[in-house]
C-alpha positions as CSV (number, residue, x, y, z in Angstrom):
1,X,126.4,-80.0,-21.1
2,X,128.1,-76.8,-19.8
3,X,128.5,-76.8,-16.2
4,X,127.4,-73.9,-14.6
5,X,129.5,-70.9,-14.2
6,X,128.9,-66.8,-12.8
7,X,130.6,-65.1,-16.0
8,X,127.8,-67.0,-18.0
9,X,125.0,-66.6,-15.9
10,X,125.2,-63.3,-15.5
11,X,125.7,-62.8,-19.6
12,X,122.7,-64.5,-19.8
13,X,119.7,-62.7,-21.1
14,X,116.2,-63.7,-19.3
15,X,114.4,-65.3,-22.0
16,X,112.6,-68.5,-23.4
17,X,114.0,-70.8,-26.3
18,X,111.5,-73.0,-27.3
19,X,113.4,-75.8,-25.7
20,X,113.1,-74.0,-21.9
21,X,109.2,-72.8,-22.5
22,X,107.6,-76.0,-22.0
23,X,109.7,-76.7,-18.7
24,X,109.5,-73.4,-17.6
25,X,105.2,-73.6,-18.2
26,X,105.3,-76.9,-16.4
27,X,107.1,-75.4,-13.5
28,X,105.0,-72.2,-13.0
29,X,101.7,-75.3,-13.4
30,X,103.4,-77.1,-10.8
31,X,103.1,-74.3,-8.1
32,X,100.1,-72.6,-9.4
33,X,102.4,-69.0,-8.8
34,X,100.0,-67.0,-10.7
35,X,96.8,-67.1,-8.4
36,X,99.2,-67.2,-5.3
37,X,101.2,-64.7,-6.0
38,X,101.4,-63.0,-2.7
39,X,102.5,-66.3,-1.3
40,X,106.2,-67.4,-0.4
41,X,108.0,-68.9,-3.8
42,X,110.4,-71.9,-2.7
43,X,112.5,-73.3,-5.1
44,X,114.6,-76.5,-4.9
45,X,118.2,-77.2,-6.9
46,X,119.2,-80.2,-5.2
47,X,122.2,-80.4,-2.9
48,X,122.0,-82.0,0.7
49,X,119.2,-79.9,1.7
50,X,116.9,-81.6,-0.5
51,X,118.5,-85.5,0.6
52,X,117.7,-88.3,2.3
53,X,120.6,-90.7,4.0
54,X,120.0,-94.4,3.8
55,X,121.7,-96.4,6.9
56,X,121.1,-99.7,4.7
57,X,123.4,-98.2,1.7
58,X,125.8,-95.8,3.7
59,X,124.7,-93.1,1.1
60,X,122.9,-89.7,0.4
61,X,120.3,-89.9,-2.1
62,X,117.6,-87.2,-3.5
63,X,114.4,-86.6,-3.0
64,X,111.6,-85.9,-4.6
65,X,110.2,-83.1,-3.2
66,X,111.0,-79.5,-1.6
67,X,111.9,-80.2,1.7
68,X,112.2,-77.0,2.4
69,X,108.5,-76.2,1.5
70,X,106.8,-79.8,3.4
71,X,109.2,-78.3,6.4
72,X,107.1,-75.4,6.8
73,X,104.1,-76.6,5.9
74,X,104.6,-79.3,8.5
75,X,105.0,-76.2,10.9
76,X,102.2,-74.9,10.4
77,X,100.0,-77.1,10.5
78,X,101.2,-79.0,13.6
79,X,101.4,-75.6,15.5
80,X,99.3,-73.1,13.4
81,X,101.4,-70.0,14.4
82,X,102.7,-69.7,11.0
83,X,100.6,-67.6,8.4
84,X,102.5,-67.6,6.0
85,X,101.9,-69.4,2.6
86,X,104.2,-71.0,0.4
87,X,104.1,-72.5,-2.9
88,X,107.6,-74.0,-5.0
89,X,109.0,-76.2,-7.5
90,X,111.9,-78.1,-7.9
91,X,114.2,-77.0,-10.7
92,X,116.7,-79.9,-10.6
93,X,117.4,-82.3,-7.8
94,X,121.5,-83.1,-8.2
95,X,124.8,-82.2,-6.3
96,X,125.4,-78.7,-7.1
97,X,129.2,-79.8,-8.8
98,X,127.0,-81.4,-11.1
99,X,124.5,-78.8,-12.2
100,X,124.9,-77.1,-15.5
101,X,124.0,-74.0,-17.1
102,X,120.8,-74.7,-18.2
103,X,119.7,-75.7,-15.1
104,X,120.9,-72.1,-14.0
105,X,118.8,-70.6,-16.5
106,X,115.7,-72.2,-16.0
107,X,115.9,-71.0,-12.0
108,X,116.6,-67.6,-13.7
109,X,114.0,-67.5,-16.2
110,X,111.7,-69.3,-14.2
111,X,112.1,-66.7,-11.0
112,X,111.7,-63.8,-13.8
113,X,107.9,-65.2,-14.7
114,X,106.5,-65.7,-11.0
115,X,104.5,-62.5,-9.9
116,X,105.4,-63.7,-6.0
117,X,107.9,-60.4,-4.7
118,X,109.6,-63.3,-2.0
119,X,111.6,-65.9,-3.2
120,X,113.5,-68.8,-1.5
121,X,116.2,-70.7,-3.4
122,X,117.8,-74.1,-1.6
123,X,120.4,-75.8,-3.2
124,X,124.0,-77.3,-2.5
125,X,126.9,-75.2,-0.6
126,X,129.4,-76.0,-2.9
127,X,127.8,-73.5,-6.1
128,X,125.7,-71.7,-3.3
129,X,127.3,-68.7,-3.9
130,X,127.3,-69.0,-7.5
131,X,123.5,-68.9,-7.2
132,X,123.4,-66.3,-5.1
133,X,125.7,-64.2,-7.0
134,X,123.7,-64.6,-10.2
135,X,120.5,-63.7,-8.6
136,X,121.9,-60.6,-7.0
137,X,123.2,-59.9,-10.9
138,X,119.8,-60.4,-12.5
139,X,117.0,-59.4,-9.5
140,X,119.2,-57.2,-6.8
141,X,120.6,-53.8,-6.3
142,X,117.1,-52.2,-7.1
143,X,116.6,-54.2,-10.2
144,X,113.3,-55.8,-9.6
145,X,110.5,-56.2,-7.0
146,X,111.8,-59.3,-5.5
147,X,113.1,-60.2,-2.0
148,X,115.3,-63.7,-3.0
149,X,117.4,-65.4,-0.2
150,X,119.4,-68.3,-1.3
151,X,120.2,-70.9,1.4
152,X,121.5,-74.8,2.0
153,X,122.7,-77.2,4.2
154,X,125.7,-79.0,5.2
155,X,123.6,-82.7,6.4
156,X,120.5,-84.3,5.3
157,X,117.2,-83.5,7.0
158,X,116.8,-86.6,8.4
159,X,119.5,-86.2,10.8
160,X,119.4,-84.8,14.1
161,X,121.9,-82.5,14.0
162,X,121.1,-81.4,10.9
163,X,121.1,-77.6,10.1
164,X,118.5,-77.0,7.1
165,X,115.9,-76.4,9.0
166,X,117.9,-73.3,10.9
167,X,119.3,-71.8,7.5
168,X,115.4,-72.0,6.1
169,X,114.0,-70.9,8.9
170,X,116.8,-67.8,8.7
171,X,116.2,-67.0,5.3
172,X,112.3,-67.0,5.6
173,X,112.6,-64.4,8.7
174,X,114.8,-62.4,6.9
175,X,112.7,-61.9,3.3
176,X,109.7,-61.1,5.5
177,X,111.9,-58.7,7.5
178,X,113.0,-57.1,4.4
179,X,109.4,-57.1,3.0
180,X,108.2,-55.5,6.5
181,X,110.6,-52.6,6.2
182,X,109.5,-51.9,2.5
183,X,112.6,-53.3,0.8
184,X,112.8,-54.1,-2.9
185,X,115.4,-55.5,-5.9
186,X,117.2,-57.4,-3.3
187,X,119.0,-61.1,-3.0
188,X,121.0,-62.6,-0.4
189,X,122.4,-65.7,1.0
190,X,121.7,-66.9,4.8
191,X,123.8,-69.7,6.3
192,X,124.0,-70.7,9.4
193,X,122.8,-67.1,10.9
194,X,125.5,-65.0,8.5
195,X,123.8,-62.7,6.0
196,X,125.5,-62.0,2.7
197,X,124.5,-59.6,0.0
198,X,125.5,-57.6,-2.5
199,X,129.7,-57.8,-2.8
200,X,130.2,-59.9,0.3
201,X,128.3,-63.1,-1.5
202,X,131.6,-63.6,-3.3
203,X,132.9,-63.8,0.1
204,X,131.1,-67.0,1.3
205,X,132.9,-69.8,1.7
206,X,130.9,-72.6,3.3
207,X,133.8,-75.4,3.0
208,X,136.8,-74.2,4.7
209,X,139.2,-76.7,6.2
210,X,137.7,-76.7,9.8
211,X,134.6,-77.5,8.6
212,X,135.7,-81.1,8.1
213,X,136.6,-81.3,11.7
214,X,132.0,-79.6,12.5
215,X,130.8,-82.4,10.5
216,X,132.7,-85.3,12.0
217,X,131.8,-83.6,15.5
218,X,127.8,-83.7,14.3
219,X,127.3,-86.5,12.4
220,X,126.4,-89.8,13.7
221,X,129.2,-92.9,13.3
222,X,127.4,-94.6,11.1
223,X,127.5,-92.1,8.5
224,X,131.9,-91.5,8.6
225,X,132.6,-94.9,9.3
């Protein structure tokens, strides 16, 4: 299977082969976006956003469900200043090195059904800007109704130090900003309180060398020993 790739995704032309329809049907089921389609879209691709670390194994594993949806809904209900409300799917649940074009497309074809204007995409750093890039192709720059932010996270949720819940909470204050203000046709990544749109998503780059040296410093012993 092709692994995923910009130059493709953005050749790609939205549509449904027979073989994506029935996954595509079963995802847009799955959230119910047609009746709630003024509600917030999350959509999960996997990556270490949507994991889980076992102490027992010494490994990341992932789970299945949006994290980044129960996070919020766990907000709001524990606190009820939150109005907001949200509705997703997961597309895939892997490592992003490991996902492949078609899993690109579906998120592509799948966003390009939905009636809901904001969109929130999670999945792993490592093609993050891949995703982003491809969205901005297809949906930014005035080319749709949508507000889409793309976001991730560099450790698991269950950890204390962990930073998903910062980057989702980010990206979710900045589509309804945008939304606010009357913006349109417009996709961006938010990590770790950086915005990046149009040209500067090809700019990210959310592994650099010292960022070896931020996740020894936050995670617990356990996990690098």
């Amino acid at each position: 299977m092709d692994k995923i790739n910009i130059d493709d995704l953005k050749a790609y032309i939205l549509k449904l082969t027979f073989e994506d329809q029935a996954e595509v049907l079963d995802l847009l089921a799955e959230g119910n976006f047609v009746k709630n389609e003024k509600w917030i879209a999350i959509f999960a691709c996997g990556g270490t956003i949507q994991s889980a670390y076992l102490p027992e194994a010494e490994s990341i594993w992932a789970v299945p469900f949006n994290p980044a949806l129960t996070r919020l809904d766990q907000l709001k209900l524990a606190f009820g200043i939150a109005e907001e409300e949200v509705t997703g799917a997961i597309i895939c649940s892997r490592d992003s090195r490991d996902l492949s074009l078609r899993h690109g497309t579906r998120l592509l074809n799948t966003i390009s059904m939905i009636p809901n204007r904001r969109v929130i995409v999670t999945c792993g750093t490592y093609k993050l800007p891949i995703i982003a890039e491809a969205l901005d192709h297809h949906f930014g720059r005035g080319r749709s109704n949508k507000i889409i932010g793309v976001t991730g996270a560099m450790l698991p949720p269950a950890i204390s130090t962990q930073d998903g819940d910062f980057n989702v909470g980010g990206v979710l204050a900045a589509v309804n900003a945008l939304q606010a203000f009357g913006h349109a046709g417009v996709v961006f990544a938010h990590f770790h309180g950086r915005i990046y749109h149009g040209d500067r998503i090809k700019e990210m780059n959310l592994h650099p060398e010292r960022s070896a040296v931020g996740f020894a410093a936050m995670t617990p012993s356990v996990i690098r020993n």
